[in-house]
C-alpha positions in Angstrom: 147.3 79.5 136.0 146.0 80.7 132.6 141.9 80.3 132.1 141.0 78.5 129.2 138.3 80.4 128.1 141.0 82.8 127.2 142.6 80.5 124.4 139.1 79.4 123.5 138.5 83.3 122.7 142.0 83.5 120.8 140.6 80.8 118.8 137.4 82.2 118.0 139.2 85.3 117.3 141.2 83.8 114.4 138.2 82.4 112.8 136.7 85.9 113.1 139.6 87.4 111.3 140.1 84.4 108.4 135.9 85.0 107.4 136.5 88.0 106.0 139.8 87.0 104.0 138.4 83.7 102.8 135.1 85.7 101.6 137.0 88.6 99.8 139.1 85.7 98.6 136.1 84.2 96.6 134.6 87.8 95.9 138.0 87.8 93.8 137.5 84.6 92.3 133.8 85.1 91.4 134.5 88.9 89.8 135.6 87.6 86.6 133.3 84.5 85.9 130.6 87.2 87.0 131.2 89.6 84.7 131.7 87.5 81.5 128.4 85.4 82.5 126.5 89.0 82.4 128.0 89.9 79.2 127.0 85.9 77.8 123.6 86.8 78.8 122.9 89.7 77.7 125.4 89.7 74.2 127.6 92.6 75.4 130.2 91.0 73.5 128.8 91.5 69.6 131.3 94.0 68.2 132.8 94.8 71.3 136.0 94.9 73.1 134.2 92.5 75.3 134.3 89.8 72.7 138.1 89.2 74.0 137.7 88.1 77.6 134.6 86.4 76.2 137.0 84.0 74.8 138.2 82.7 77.5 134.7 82.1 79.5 135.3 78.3 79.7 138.0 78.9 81.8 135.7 80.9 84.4 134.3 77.8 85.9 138.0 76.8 87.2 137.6 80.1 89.4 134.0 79.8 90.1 134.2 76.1 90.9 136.0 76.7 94.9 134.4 79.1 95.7 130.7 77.8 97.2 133.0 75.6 99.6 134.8 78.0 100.7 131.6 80.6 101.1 130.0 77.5 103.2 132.9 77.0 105.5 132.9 80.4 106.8 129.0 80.4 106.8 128.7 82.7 104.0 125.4 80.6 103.0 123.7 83.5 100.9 127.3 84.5 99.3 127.8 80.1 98.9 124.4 80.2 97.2 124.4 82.2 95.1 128.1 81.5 93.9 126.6 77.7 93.2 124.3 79.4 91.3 126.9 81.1 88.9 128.5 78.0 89.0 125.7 75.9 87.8 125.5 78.5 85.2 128.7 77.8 83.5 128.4 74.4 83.9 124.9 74.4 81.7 126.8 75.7 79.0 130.0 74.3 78.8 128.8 70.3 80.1 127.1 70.0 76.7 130.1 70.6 74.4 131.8 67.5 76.4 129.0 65.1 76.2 128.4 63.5 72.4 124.7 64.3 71.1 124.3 60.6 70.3 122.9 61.4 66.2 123.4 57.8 64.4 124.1 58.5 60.5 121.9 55.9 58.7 123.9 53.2 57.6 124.7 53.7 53.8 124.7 57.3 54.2 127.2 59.3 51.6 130.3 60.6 53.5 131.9 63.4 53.4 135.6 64.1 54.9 136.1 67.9 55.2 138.9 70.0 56.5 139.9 73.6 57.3 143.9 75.1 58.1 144.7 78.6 58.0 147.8 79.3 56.0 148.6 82.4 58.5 149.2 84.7 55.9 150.6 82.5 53.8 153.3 80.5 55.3 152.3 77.4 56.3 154.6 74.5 55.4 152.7 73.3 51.8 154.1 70.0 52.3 152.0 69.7 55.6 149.1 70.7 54.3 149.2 68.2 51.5 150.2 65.5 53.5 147.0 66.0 55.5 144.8 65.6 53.0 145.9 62.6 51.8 147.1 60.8 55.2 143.0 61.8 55.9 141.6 61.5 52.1 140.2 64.9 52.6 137.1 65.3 50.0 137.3 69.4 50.0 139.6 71.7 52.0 138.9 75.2 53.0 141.9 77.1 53.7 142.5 80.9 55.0 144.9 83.4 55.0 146.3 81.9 51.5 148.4 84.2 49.8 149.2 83.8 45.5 152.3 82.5 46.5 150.7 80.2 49.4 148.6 78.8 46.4 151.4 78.6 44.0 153.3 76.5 46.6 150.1 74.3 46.9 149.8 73.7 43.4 153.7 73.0 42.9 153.8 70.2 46.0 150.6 68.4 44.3 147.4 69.6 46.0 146.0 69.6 42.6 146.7 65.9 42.1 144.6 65.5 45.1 142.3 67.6 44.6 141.7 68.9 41.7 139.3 72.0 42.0 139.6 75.2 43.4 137.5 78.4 43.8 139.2 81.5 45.0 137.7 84.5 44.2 140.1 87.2 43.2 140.6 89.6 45.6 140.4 87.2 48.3 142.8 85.0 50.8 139.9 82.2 51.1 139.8 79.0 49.0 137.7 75.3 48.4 139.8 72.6 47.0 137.5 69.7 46.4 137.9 66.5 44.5 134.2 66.0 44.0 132.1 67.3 41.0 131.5 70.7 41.3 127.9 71.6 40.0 127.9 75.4 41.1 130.2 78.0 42.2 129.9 81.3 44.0 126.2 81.9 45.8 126.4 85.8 46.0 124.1 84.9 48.9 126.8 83.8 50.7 129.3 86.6 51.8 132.7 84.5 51.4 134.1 81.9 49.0 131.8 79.0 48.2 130.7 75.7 45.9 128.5 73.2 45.8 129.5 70.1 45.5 127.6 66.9 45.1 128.3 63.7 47.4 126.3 60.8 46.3 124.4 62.3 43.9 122.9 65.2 46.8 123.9 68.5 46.3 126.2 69.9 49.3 127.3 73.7 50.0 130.7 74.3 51.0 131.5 77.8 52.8 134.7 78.3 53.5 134.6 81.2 56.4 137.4 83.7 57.2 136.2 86.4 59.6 138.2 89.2 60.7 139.8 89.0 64.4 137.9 90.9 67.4 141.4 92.3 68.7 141.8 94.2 65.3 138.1 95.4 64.9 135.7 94.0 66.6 132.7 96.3 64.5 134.3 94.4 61.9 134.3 91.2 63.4 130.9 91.2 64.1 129.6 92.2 61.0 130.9 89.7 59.3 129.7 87.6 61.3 126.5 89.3 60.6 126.6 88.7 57.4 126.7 85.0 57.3 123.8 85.2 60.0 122.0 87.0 57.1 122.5 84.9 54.4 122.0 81.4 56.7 118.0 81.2 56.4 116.7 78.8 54.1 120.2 77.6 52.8 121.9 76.0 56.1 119.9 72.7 55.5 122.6 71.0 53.3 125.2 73.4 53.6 128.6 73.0 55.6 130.4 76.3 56.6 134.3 75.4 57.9 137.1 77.9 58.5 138.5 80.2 61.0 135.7 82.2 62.9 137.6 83.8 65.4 134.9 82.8 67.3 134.2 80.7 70.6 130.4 78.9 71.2 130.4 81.4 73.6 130.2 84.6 71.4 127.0 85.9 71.0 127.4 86.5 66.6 128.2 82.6 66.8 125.3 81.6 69.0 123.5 83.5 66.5 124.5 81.9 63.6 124.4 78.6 65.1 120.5 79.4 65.8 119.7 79.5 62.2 119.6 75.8 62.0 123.9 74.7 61.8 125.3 73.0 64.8 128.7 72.8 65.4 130.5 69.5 64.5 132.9 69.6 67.6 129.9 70.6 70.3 127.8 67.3 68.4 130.4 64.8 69.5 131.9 66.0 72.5 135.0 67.7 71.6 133.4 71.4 71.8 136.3 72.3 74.2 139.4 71.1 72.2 141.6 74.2 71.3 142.8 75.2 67.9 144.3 78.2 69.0 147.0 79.4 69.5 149.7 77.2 67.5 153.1 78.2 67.7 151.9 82.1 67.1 155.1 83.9 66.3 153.5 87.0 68.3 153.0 84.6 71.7 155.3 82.3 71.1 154.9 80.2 74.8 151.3 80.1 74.5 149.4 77.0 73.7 146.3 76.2 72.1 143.6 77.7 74.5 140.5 78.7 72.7 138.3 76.3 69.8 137.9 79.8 67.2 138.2 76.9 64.2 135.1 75.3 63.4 133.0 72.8 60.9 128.8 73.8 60.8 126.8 72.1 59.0 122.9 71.8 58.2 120.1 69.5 59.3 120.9 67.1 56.6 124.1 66.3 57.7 125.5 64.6 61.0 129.1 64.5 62.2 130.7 61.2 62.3 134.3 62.1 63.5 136.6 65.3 64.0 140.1 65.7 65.1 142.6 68.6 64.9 146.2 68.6 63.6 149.1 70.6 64.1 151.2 71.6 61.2 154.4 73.2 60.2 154.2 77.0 60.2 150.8 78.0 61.1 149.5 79.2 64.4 146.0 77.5 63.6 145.6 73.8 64.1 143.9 72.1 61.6 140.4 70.6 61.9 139.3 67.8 59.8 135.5 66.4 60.2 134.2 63.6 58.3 130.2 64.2 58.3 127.1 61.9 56.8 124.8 63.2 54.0 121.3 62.1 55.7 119.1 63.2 52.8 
């Protein structure tokens, strides 16, 4: 007759061996969350390669999140605690972006209705675009990527009629259509296209921003980035900066931007993980919006009131438009 302390053993046995493939298990889990929290902390990313996989940090925590359980039910308490902590981590920088700031806009307060699309180089469906702004009485539109031709086909389906004024320097695929009186054009300050406008009867800075893309050059990237950084103090208070970034919250050129005194509009009212990226990209084709790299900043005198994205016909980019309240 077989001695049970024998199967007891065999069982203890099995536990033995599953400890060590549970705990390299969340080893592998915790690798990449790690590594991209070291690189948040420190900035690693600014005109890096790294600025890539720090796109997709708010997807760490999915990895992260298992893994003190796990660590605790093989009594890995060190390995569990100190995965919580990484966990925490993430969670202290993404729980924000989900939870509204709560900022009332006075009542009587001037509105403005803002949007941003990028054309991708030019062929975005121009009946789309103008159907936007009017279904959402868009005040001024920034719009990237817009070739002459883009523009042409905006003007000939009626964007004028909408809105009447446009500033696009030559030389550049970056434009401001705006209905509202324009009472000064192109800040050299300011390293991209931009007006001001004035919205009852206060004067409001519009920059529309187009950096170039990290996977390209991400030197590049970053100084441009740099560049807006530069110009933000002392002009951020009324001004609104809208476009395509190609940048998370995460990056460390946007936290730096964001630190001059802008905060984002999707991160003030709890949409500051809603993807605008990628869009039916001809390049990834089965990819769906996964990363927010489209944004709407604005100054301490404005507060955001609403903001919702839009897919349209023939661009990878969804659109973002953000109605915001002119405080003083």
């Amino acid at each position: 007759m077989a001695d049970g302390s024998s199967g007891a053993s065999g069982a203890r046995g099995r536990r033995r061996w599953w400890r060590p493939v549970l705990t390299g298990l969340c080893a592998l889990l915790l690798l990449g969350p790690a590594v991209l929290a070291v690189v948040r902390v420190l900035g690693l990313d600014d005109g890096t390669v790294l600025a890539l996989p720090m796109a997709a940090l708010p997807y760490a925590v999915l990895l992260a999140l298992p893994a003190p359980v796990l660590l605790l039910m093989v009594r890995r308490r060190w390995f569990a605690a100190a995965a919580a902590v990484l966990v925490g981590l993430q969670l202290w920088w993404l729980v924000p972006r989900a939870v509204p700031d709560g900022t009332d806009v006075p009542a009587g307060a001037p509105r403005l209705r803002v949007a941003t699309s990028n054309a991708y180089m030019g062929g975005i469906s121009p009946q789309s675009l103008v159907d936007l702004v009017r279904a959402q009485r868009v005040d001024a539109l920034a719009v990237e990527e817009l070739s002459e031709s883009a523009a042409a086909a905006l003007d000939a389906t009626g964007i004028r009629a909408l809105l009447p004024n446009r500033e696009m320097p030559p030389g550049t695929d970056t434009a401001i259509y705006t209905r509202l009186p324009v009472t000064g054009a192109g800040d050299p300050a300011w390293p991209t296209t931009n007006v001001t406008v004035e919205v009852g009867g206060r004067p409001i800075v519009l920059v529309a921003v187009h950096t170039y893309y990290p996977l390209g050059d991400a030197r590049k990237w970053a100084a441009g980035m740099r560049a807006l950084r530069d110009a933000a103090p002392g002009r951020t208070g009324n001004a609104v900066l809208l476009g395509d970034f190609n940048a998370t919250l995460d990056h460390a050129p946007m936290r730096d931007l964001l630190g001059t005194g802008l905060t984002d509009t999707h991160a003030e009212l709890g949409a500051g993980l809603f993807p605008t990226w990628p869009e039916d990209n001809r390049d990834l084709p089965f990819l769906p919006p996964v990363i927010q790299i489209d944004h709407v900043l604005h100054g301490g005198r404005l507060s955001a009131v609403s903001v919702e994205e839009f897919t349209l016909a023939r661009t990878d980019h969804r659109a973002v438009v953000a109605e915001l309240g002119v405080r003083s």
